[in-house]
C-alpha positions as CSV (number, residue, x, y, z in Angstrom):
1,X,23.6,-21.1,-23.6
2,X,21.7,-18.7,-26.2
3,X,23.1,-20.3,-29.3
4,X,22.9,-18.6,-32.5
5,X,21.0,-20.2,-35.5
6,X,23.6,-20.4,-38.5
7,X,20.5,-19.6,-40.6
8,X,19.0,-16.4,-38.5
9,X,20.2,-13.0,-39.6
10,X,23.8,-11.4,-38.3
11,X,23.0,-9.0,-35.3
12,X,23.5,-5.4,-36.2
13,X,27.1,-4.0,-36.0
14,X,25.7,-1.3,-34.1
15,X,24.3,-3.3,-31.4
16,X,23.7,-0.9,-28.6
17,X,21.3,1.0,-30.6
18,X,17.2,0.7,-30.0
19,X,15.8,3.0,-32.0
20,X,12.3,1.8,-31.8
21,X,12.2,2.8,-28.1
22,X,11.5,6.1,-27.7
23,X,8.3,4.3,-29.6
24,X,7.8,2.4,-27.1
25,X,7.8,5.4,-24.3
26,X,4.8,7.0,-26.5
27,X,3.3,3.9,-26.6
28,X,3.3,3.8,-22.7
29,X,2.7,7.6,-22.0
30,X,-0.7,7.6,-24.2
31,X,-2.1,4.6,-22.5
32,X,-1.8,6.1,-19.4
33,X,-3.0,9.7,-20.3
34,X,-5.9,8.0,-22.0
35,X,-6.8,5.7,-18.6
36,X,-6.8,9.0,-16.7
37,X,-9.5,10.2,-19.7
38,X,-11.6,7.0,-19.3
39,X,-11.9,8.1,-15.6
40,X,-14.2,11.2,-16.2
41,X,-15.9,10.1,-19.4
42,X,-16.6,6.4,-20.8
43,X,-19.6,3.8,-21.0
44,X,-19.8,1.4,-18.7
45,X,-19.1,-1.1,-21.2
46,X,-16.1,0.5,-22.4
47,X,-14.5,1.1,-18.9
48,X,-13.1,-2.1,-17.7
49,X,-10.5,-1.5,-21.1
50,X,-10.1,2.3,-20.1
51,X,-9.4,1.1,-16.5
52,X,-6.5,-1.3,-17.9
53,X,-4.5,0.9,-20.2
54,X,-2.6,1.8,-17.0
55,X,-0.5,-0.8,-18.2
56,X,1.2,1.4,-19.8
57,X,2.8,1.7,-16.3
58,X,4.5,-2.1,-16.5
59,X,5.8,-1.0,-20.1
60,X,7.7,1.8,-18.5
61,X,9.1,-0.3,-16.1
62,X,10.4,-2.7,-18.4
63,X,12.0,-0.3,-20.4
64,X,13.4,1.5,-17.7
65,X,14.8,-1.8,-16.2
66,X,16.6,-2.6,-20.0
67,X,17.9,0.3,-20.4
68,X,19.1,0.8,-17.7
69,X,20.9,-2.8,-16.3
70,X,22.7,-3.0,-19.8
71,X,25.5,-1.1,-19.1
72,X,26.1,-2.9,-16.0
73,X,25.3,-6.0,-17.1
74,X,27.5,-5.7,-20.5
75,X,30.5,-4.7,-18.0
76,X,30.1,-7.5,-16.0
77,X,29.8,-10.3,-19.0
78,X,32.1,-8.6,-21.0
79,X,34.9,-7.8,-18.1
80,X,34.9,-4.4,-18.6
81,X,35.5,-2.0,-16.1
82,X,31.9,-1.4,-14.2
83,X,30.2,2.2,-14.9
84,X,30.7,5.2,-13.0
85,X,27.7,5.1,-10.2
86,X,28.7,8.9,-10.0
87,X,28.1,9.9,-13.6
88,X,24.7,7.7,-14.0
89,X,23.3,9.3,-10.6
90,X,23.9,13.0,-12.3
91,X,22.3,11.5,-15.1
92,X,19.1,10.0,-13.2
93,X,19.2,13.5,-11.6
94,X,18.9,15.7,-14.8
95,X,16.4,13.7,-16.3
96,X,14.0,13.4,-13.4
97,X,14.2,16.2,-11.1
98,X,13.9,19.7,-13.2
99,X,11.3,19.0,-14.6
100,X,9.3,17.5,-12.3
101,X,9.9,20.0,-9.6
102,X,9.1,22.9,-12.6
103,X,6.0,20.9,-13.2
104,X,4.9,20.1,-9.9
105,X,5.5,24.4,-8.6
106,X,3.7,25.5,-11.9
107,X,1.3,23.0,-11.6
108,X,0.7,24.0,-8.4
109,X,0.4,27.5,-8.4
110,X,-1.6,27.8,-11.4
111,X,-3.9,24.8,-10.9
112,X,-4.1,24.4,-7.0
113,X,-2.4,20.8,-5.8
114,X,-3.6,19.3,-2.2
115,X,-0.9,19.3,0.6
116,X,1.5,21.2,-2.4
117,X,2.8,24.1,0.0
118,X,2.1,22.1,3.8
119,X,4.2,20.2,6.3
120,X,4.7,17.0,3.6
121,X,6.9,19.4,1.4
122,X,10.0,18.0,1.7
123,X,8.3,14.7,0.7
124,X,6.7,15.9,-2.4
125,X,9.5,17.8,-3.7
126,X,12.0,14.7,-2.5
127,X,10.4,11.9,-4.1
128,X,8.8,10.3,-1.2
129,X,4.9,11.0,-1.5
130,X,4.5,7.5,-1.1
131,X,6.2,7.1,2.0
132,X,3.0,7.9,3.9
133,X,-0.7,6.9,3.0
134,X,-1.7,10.4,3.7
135,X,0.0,12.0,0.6
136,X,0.2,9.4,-1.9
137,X,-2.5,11.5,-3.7
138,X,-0.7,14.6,-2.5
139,X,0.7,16.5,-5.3
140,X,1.4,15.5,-8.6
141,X,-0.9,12.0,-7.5
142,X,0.5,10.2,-10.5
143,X,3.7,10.8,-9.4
144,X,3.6,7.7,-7.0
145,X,5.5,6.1,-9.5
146,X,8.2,8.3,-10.2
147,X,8.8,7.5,-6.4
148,X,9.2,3.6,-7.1
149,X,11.4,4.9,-10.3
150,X,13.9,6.8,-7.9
151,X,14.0,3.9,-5.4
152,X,15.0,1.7,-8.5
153,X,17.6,4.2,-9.9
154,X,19.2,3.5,-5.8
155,X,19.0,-0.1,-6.1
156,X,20.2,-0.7,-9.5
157,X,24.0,-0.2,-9.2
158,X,23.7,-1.8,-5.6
159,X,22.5,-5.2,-7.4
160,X,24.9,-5.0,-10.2
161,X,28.1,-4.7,-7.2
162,X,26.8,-7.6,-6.0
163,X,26.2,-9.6,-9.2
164,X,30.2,-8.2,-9.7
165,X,31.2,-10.0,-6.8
166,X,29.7,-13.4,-7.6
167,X,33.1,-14.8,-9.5
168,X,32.1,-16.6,-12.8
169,X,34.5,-18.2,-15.2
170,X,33.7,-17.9,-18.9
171,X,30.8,-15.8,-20.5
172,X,28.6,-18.6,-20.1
173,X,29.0,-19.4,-16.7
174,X,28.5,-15.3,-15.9
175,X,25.5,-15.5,-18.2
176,X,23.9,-18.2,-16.5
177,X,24.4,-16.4,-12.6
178,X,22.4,-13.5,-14.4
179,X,19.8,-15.7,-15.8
180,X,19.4,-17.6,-12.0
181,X,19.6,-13.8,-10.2
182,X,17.6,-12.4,-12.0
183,X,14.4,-15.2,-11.9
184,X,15.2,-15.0,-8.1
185,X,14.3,-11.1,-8.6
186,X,11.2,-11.6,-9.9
187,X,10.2,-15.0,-7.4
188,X,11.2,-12.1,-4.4
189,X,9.0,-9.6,-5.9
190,X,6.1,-11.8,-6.3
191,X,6.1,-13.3,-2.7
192,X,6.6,-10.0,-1.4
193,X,3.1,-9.0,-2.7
194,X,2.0,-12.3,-1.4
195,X,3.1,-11.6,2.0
196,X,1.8,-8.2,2.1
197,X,-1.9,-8.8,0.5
198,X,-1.7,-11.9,3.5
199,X,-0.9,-9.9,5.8
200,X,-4.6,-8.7,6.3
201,X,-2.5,-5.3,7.1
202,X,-3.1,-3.2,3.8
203,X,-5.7,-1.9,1.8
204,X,-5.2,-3.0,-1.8
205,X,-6.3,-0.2,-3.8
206,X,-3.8,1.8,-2.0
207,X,-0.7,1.7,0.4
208,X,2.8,2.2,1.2
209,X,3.3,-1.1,1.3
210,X,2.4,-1.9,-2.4
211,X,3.3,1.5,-3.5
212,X,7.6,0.5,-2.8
213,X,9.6,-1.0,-5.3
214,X,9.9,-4.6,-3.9
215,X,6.4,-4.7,-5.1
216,X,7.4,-3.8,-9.2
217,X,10.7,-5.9,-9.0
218,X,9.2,-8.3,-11.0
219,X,8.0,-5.8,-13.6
220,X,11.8,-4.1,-13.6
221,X,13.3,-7.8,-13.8
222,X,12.1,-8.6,-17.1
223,X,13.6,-5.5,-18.7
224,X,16.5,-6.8,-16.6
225,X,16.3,-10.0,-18.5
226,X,15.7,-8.8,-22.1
227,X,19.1,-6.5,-21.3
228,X,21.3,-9.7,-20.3
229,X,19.1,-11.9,-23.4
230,X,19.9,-8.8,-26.2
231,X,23.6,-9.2,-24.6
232,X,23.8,-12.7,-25.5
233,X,22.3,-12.4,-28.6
234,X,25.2,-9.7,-29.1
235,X,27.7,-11.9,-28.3
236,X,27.0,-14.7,-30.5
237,X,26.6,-12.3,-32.8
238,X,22.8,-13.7,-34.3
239,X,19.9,-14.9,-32.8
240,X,19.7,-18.2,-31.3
241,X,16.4,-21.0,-33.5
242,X,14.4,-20.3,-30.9
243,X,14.0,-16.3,-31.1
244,X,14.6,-16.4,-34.8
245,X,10.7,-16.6,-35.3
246,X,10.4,-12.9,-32.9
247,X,12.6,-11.2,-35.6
248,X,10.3,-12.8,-38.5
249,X,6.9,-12.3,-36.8
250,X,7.4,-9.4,-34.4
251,X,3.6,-8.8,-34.4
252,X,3.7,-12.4,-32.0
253,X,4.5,-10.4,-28.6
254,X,2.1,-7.8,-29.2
255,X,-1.0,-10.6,-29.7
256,X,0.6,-11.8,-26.3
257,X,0.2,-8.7,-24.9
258,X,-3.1,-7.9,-26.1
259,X,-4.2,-11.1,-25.3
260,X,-3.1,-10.0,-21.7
261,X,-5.1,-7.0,-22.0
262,X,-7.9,-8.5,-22.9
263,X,-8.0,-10.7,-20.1
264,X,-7.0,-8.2,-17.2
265,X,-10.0,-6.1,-18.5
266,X,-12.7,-9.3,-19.0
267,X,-11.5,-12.1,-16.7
268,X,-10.5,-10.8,-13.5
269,X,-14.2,-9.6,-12.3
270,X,-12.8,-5.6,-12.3
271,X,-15.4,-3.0,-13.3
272,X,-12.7,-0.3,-13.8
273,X,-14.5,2.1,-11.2
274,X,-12.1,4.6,-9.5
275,X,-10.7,3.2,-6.7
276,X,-12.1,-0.2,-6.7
277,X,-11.4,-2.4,-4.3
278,X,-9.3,-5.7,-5.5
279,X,-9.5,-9.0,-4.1
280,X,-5.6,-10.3,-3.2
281,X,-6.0,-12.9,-6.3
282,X,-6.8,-9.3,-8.6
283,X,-4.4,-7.8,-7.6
284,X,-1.9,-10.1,-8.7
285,X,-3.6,-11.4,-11.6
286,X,-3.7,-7.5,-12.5
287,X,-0.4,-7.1,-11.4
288,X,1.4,-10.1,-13.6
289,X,-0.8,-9.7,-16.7
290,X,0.4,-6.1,-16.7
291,X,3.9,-7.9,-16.7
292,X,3.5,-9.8,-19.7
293,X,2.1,-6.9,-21.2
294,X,5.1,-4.6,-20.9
295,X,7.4,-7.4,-22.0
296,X,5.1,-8.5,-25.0
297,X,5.1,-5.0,-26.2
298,X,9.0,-3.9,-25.4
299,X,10.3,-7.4,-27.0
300,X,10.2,-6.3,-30.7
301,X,12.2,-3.6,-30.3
302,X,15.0,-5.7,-28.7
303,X,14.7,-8.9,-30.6
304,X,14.8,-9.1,-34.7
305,X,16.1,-6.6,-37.4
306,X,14.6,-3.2,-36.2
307,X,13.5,-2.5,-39.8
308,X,11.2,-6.1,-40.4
309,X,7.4,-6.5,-40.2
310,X,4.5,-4.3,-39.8
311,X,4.9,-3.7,-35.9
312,X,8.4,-2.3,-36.0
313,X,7.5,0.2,-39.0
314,X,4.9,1.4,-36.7
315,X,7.3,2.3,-34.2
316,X,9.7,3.8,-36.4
317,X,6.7,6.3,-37.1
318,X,8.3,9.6,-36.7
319,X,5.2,10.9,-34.9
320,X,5.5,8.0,-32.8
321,X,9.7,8.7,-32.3
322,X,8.8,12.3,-31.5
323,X,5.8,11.9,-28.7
324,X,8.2,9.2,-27.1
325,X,11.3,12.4,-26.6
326,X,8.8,14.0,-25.0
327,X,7.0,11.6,-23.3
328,X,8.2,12.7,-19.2
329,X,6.5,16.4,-20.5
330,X,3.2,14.1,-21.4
331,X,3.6,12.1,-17.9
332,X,4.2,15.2,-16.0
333,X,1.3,17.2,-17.3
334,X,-1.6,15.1,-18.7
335,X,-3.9,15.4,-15.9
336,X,-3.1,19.2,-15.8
337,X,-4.2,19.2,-19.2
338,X,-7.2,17.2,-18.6
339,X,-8.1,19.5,-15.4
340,X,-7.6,22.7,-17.9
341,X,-10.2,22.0,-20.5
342,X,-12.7,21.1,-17.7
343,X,-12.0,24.5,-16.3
344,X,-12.5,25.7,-19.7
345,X,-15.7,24.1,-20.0
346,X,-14.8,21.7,-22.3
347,X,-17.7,19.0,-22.0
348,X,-18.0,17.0,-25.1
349,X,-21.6,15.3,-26.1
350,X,-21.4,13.4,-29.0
351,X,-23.6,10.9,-29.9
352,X,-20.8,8.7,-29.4
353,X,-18.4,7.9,-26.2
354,X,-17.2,11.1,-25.3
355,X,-13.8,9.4,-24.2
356,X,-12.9,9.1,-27.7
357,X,-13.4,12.8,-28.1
358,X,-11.6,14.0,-24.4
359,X,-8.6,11.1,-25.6
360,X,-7.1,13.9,-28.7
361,X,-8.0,16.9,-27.0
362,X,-6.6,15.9,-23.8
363,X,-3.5,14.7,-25.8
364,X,-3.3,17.9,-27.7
365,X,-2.7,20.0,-24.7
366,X,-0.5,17.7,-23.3
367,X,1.9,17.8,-26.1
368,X,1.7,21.5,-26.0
369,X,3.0,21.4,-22.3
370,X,4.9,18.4,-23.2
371,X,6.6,20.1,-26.1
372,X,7.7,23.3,-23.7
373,X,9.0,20.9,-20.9
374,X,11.0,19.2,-22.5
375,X,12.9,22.4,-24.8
376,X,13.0,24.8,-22.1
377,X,13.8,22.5,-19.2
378,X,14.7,18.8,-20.2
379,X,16.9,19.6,-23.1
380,X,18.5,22.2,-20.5
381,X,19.4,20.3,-17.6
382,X,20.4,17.2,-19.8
383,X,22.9,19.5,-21.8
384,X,24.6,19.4,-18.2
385,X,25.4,16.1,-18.0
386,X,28.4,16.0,-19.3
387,X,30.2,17.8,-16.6
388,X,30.3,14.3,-14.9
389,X,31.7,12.1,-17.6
390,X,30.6,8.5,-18.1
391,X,33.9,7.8,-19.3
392,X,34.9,7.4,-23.5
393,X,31.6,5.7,-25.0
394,X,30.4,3.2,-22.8
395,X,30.1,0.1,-24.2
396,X,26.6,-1.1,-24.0
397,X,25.3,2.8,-22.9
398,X,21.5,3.2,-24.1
399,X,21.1,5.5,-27.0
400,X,18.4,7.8,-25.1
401,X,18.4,9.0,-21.5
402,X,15.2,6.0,-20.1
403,X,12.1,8.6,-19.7
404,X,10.7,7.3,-16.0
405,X,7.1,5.3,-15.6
406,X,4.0,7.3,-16.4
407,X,1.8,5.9,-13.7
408,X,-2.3,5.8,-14.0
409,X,-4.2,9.0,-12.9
410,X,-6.6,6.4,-11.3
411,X,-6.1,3.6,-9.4
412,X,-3.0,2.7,-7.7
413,X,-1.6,-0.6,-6.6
């Protein structure tokens, strides 16, 4: 399996490295703070686009599900010994829960938050807003998917023991039980949602049921894949014919994915009205065009040289590299920002869309409150995580702590 081309280009030495995805996270963070703008102020004709960049919730999950399966996945193909669930639970921890609880009490005292300071506390401040229909919108309301995040943080090293006890011979043979779980994953995921939309039980827009993690599998299993494909491209140690032509033409994925865009905003009879009501077949052709979405647009950075082509120099932009450090700050506080300059009375009347006016400003004061996030709290409680050590340089470990999903201010599956 994966066999390397002779001709294709040697794989970096330093092969644990993706620098292009803190990229990526920006990418993903300003899609989503710019579907929350297209709520409150776009044309008709423009909002069935503005309704889609919530996509930039499926690129999250991808990268979350990359990053974070390598490690385990590298241990297992490799035979080394398995991570430390200990040490990447303190790590989950540091990077999620300061600074969303500091966002979500400032937030709420400054800004007012419904159900914030009532009987559903302990599932606001615990992650589990979504456990109940009554306060999915409770709270920070895009933190429903911070919830499904969490729930994939617990599953992760609970699916890489059991791939670990499935006894393989060579790498080849290991590689292929990954390939085969892993498609499983995804087939699981997808008939779950079939089930549930069946069921005549749920309402689409917005449920428990849809709002769980066995709904975004599918979504988390192709970052799953990409980690176990840039492991055997690692191994043989270049890329195999058919993936040469990624590293070449990088700008190939992102057509896909734009492509995908296109047609979850044009083809799938969705007006992009808040809270509109989906058919069962729209929300899975939603839901699986988002998927090749996040994968078209995280492939570049894991496939190919990261310095080739016109789509990787855009996400080596340093602007780019800095907005994706601080990209949890931009998730955590966007609509805060957005719900600020209305206070304010900022209400732009150009004599064009005003979305493309609310889009900067919003994202100006979001990186503001972004920027102080992530210095006075993130930086903080990460600079802790060494008092549970990983163990000497992981092989495989991600070279930036995975920022969680920035999920839509708007409509929620």
């Amino acid at each position: 399996m994966c066999r390397a081309d002779p001709s294709s280009p040697r794989v970096n030495a330093r092969a644990d490295r993706f620098p292009l995805f803190d990229s990526l996270r920006a990418i993903a963070a300003l899609s989503v703070l710019a579907t929350h703008c297209a709520v409150f102020g776009i044309s008709p004709r423009l909002r069935p686009y503005g309704a889609r960049l919530e996509a930039g919730v499926a690129i999250f999950f991808v990268i979350s599900g990359f990053l974070l399966y390598r490690p385990f996945a590298k241990s297992r193909l490799f035979g080394d010994e398995a991570p430390r669930v200990v040490a990447y639970a303190w790590r989950r921890f540091l990077r999620i829960g300061p600074a969303y609880w500091v966002a979500l009490t400032v937030i709420g005292l400054t800004l007012g938050l419904p159900g914030l300071f009532g009987s559903d506390v302990p599932l606001l401040y615990g992650f589990a807003q979504t456990w109940k229909e009554s306060t999915i919108g409770s709270g920070l309301s895009q933190g429903w998917t911070l919830c499904i995040e969490i729930t994939f943080y617990a599953f992760l090293p609970l699916w890489a023991w059991a791939m670990r006890q499935v006894r393989g011979g060579d790498f080849d043979a290991r590689l292929r039980s990954e390939v085969v779980a892993l498609a499983g994953l995804f087939c699981v995921s997808v008939a779950y949602k079939v089930a549930i939309l069946a069921s005549g039980t749920h309402k689409v827009v917005i449920t428990p049921q849809l709002d769980a993690l066995p709904s975004f599998l599918d979504q988390f299993a192709l970052g799953m894949g990409l980690a176990v494909l840039s492991l055997c491209i690692e191994r043989r140690g270049a890329l195999p014919r058919a993936l040469s032509v990624i590293d070449r033409f990088p700008s190939i994925p992102w057509i896909v994915a734009l492509v995908a865009f296109w047609a979850a905003s044009t083809r799938l009879g969705l007006t992009g009205q808040l809270l509109e009501p989906f058919t069962p077949a729209q929300y899975l052709g939603r839901h699986l065009l988002y998927a090749v979405i996040g994968l078209g647009i995280v492939t570049p950075a894991v496939i190919g040289q990261s310095t080739r082509g016109v789509v990787r120099r855009i996400l080596a932009n340093r602007v780019l590299l800095y907005l994706g450090l601080i990209s949890y700050g931009i998730y955590l506080y966007s609509p805060a920002a957005h719900t600020t300059l209305e206070r304010l009375g900022f209400s732009p009347n150009p004599p064009f869309d005003a979305f493309f006016l609310w889009v900067p400003v919003t994202a100006a004061v979001a990186i503001l409150f972004a920027t102080a996030s992530y210095y006075v709290v993130e930086r903080q409680a990460l600079s802790l995580k060494r008092l549970v050590p990983i163990r000497p340089q992981l092989r495989g470990e991600a070279i930036a702590e995975p920022a969680p999903a920035a999920p839509p201010a708007q409509q929620r599956s």
